[in-house]
N, C-alpha and C positions, 0 to 999 in steps of 0.2 A: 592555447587556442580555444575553440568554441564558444558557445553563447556566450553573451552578459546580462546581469540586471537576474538572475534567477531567486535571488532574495526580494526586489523588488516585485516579481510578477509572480511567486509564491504569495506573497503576503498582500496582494491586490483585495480579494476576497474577505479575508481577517480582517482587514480596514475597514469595508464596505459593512460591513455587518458587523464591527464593533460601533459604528458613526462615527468615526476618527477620520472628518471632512475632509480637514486642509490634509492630513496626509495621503492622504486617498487621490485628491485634485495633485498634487507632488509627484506623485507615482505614477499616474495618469500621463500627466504629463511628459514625463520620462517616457514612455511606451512612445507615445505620440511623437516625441523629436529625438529621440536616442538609442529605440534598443532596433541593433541591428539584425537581419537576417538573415546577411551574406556575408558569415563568418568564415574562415578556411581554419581547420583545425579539426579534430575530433568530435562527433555529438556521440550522448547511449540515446538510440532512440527510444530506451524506455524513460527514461529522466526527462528527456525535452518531451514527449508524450507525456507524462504525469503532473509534471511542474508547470514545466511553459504550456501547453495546448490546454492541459483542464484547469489550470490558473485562467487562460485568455477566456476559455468557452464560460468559467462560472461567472464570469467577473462582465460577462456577455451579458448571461441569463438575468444576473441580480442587477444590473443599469440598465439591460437593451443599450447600451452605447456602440456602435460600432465598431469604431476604432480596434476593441478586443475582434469582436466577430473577424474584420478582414484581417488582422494581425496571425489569428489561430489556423485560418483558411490557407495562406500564405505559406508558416510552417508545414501546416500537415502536408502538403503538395511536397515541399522538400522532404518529407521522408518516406515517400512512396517508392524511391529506387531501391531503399534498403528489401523489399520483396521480392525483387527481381533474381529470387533462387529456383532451383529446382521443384521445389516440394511447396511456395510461397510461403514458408516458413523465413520469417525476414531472418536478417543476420542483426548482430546489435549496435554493430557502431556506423556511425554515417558521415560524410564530411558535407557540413550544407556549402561549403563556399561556391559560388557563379564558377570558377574553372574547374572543380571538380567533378561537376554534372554527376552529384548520386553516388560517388563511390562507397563504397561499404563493405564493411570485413566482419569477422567475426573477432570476440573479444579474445588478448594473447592468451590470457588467462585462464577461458574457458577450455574445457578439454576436449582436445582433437577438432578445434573450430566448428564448436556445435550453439547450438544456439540455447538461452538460459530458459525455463519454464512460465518464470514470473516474469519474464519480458517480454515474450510472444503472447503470453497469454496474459496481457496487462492495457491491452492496446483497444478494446471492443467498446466501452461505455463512451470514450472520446471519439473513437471514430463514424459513432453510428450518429453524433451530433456535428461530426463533422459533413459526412452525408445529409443529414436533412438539413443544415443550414445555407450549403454549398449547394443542393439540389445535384451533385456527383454522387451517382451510387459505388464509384471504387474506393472510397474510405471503406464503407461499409463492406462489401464484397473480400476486402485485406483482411480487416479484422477478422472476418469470418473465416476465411479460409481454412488455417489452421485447425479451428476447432468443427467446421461442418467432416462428417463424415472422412474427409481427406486423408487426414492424418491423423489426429488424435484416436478418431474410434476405430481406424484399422488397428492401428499398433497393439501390438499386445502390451497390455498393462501387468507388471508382476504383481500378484494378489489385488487387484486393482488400483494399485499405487503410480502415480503418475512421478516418474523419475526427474530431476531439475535439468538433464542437457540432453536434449535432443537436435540430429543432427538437422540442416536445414538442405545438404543435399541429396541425404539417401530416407528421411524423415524416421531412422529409427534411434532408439534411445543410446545415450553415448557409453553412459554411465549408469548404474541404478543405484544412486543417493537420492532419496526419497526427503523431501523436509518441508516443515509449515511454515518454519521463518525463513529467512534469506535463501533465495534463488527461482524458491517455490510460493511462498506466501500468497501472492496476489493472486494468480492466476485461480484460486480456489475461491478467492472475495470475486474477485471477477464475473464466477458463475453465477453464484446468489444474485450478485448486484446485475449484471444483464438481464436476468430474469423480472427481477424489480421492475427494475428501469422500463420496461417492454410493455409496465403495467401486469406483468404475469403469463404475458404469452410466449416468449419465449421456452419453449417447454423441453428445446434439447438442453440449453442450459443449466433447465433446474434438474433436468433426471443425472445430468453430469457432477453437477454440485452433491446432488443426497446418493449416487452413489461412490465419490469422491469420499466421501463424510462415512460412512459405511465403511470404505475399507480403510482412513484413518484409527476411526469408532475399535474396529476390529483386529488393527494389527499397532495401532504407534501408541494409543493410549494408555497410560501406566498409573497406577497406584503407588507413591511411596511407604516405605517403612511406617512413616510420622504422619500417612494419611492424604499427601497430595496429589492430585491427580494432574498430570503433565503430558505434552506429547514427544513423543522421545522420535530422533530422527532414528533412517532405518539404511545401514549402508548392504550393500545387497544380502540383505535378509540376516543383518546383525545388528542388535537395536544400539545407538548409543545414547547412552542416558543423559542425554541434557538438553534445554530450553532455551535458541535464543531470545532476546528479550525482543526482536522482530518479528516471533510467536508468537506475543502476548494477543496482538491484533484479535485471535483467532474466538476466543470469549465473545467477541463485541462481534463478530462474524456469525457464529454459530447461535446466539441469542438471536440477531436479526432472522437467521432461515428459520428458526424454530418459530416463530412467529406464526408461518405458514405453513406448518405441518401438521400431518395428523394428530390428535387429542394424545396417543401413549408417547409420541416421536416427541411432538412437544414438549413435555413433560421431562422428558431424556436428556431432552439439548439443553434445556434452560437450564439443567440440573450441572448437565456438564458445561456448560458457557457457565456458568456461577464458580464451577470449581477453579476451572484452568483460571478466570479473573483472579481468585484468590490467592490460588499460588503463584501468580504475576506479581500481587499485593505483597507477597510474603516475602519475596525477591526486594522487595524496597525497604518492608520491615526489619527485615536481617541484615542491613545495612547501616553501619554508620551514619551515613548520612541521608537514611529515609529515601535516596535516589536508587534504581535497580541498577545489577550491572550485565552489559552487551551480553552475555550467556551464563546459566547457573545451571548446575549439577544434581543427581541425584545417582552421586555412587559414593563410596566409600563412606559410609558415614555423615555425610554433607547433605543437605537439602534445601532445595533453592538458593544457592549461594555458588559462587564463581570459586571454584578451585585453582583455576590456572592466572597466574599473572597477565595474561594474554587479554583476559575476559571480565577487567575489572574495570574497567571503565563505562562511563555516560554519558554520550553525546545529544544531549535533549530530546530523547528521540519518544514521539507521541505514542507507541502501540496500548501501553498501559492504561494510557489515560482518555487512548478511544475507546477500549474496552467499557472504563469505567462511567464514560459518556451513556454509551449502548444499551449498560445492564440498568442506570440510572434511569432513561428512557422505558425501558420495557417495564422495569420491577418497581421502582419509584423505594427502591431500600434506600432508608436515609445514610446506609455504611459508605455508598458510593461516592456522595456528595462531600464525605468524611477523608474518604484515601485520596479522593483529589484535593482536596486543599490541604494535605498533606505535602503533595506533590508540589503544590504551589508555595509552601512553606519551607520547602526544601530547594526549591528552585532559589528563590530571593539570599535565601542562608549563604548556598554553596555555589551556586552558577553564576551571577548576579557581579558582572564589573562593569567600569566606569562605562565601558563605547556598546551595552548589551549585556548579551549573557553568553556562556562559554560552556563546553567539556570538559568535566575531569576526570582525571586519569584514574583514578583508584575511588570506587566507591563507600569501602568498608576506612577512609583514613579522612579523619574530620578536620584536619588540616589539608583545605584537595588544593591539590596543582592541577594549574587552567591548562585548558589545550588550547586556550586562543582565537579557537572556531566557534561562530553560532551559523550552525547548519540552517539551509532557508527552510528546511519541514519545522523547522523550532516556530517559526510562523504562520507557518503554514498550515500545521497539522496542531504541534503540542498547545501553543495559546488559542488555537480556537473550539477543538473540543475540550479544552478545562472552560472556557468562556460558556461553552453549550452544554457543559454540564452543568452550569449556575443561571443558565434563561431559562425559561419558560417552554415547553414541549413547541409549542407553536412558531418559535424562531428557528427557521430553516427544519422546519418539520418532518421527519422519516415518511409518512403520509406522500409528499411532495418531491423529496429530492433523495438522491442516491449520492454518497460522496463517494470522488474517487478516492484509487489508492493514495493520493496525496491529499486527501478531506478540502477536495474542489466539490462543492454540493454540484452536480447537474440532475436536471429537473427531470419527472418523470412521466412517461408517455404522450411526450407531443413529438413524437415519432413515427409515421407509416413505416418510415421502412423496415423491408422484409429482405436483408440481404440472403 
């Protein structure tokens, strides 16, 4: 069950700003007489938030066509039952079908039906465009919930670490597994990026974000043996040593905030977004096939490298090469320009079959067996920031647009609203 066409409406935007017309008008088209929005089946409403709604809103902003606008307007309405908790802490899963009128659950998976970090707190840059384009301030009021005073800043934070599952009916934390990549990731781009986005007013945002970074800074950051500097997850108050490659993002994150900090802080962050990139970089270097793999290590002897069979695989996934987009952008080092077309030289090598490009299973084995998937972020996300790391500053300019966590550029401060 659930949507269709999420490769198509991922990759709407990538078209549009590659100039790849006819398949743009293709696509277009499709939206127009085929993707449906009265599905019955399961949605995450963080996925159809990320993919579908900032696919339809960017792909808005870069035509003005409408067809995306009322398409986007349309979804976001269906997942506004998913808040209807106690704490308005949404849950994650939704059913959009016409009989199901809104149902929504929490995921099996997640523990003790709590709700995930990066998913509540992934929802604010789309919905606040959702509000001013709809002129409905309860996009924006959802988005905000959560994070105004409500909940987030009552809760006690351990060492001020913002834990990945928190419950959505009694709003306190389920778990305290603490992490930058998967569960947790976005919701910390989120901050930076709302504040952007606001033009800079938004100022609970940014005091969330720099003291977020603060007690990352001061409790997960690690030095290896061999000199890497990495952010190690933290399970309640025991570090474990390793990096998903969902982490990498956090370079290309912490370089943009440092942008706007004080003259020492700057200086700090760009230092450390330079490092974590690099040992993102060195995850691909130590690899046979120049590709990184899902999470690497720094215990026993190992550094930056996947010790577990589990964690040796690549499924296109862009955090690396948005980093290396970000620091290219900020610093203008020509190494950046260098490990991406590396990336892209590595892509054609080993991912690269007849119908696309594929996953494979073991990164360190130059013979790789395909896993037969190309995820729609592989369009969405990985070809268009290797593509913006080789244009010119001015094409989709940091200046101008804020991408979401699926590198849907939306535009910045033609916003009032003050949810």
């Amino acid at each position: 069950g659930g949507l269709r066409g999420a490769t198509v409406i991922d990759a709407l935007d990538t078209l549009y700003i590659m100039e790849l017309e006819e398949e743009f008008q293709e696509a277009k088209q499709w939206v127009e007489k085929s993707f449906d929005l009265n599905v019955n089946g399961e949605a995450s409403l963080f996925e159809v938030n990320i993919r579908y709604i900032g696919g339809l809103l960017a792909t808005y902003y870069l035509t003005g066509e409408e067809v995306f606008k009322s398409k986007a307007l349309e979804l976001g309405e269906k997942l506004l039952p998913a808040f209807n908790t106690p704490t308005g802490i949404p849950r994650g899963v939704i059913n959009l079908g016409r009989q199901a009128h809104g149902m929504s659950w929490s995921w099996g998976w997640a523990s003790a039906g709590s709700s995930i970090l990066a998913e509540f707190g992934t929802l604010h840059l789309e919905f606040l465009h959702l509000s001013e384009l709809s002129g409905n301030p309860v996009f924006a009021e959802k988005a905000s919930d959560p994070r105004t005073g409500l909940v987030l800043n009552r809760v006690e934070k351990p060492q001020g670490l913002y834990p990945n599952f928190l419950s959505p009916v009694t709003g306190s934390w389920v778990q305290h597994h603490v992490s930058i990549g998967g569960l947790g990731d976005s919701f910390y781009e989120y901050l930076i990026k709302s504040w952007l986005m606001s033009d800079k007013k938004d100022s609970e945002a940014k005091k969330m974000y720099d003291d977020a970074l603060e007690a990352i800074e001061k409790h997960l950051v690690k030095k290896s043996a061999g000199g890497l500097t990495y952010i190690a997850e933290w399970r309640g108050g025991i570090l474990d040593h390793k990096m998903g490659h969902l982490a990498c993002f956090s370079g290309g994150m912490i370089a943009l905030g440092a942008q706007h900090a004080a003259p020492d802080r700057r200086q700090r962050h760009m230092e450390l977004a330079a490092e974590i990139t690099s040992t993102c970089h060195e995850s691909y270097a130590r690899s046979d096939t120049k590709l990184g793999p899902e999470a690497f290590r720094f215990d026993a002897g190992s550094e930056a490298t996947a010790t577990r069979l589990s964690e040796r695989y690549y499924i296109l996934r862009p955090e690396v090469v948005e980093s290396y987009m970000y620091l290219w952008r900020l610093t203008h080092e020509p190494k950046y320009r260098h490990w991406g077309w590396e990336v892209v030289q590595a892509l054609e090598k080993h991912c690269r079959v007849e119908a696309g490009f594929s996953g494979i299973r073991d990164v360190y084995s130059t013979t790789p067996s395909h896993d037969n998937m190309q995820q729609s972020f592989f369009l969405a996300e990985t070809l268009k920031y290797l593509y913006l790391l080789f244009c010119e500053d001015d094409v989709l300019s940091l200046e101008d647009w804020v991408f979401n966590t699926e590198a849907h550029p939306l535009p910045i401060n033609h916003t009032d609203f003050r949810a």
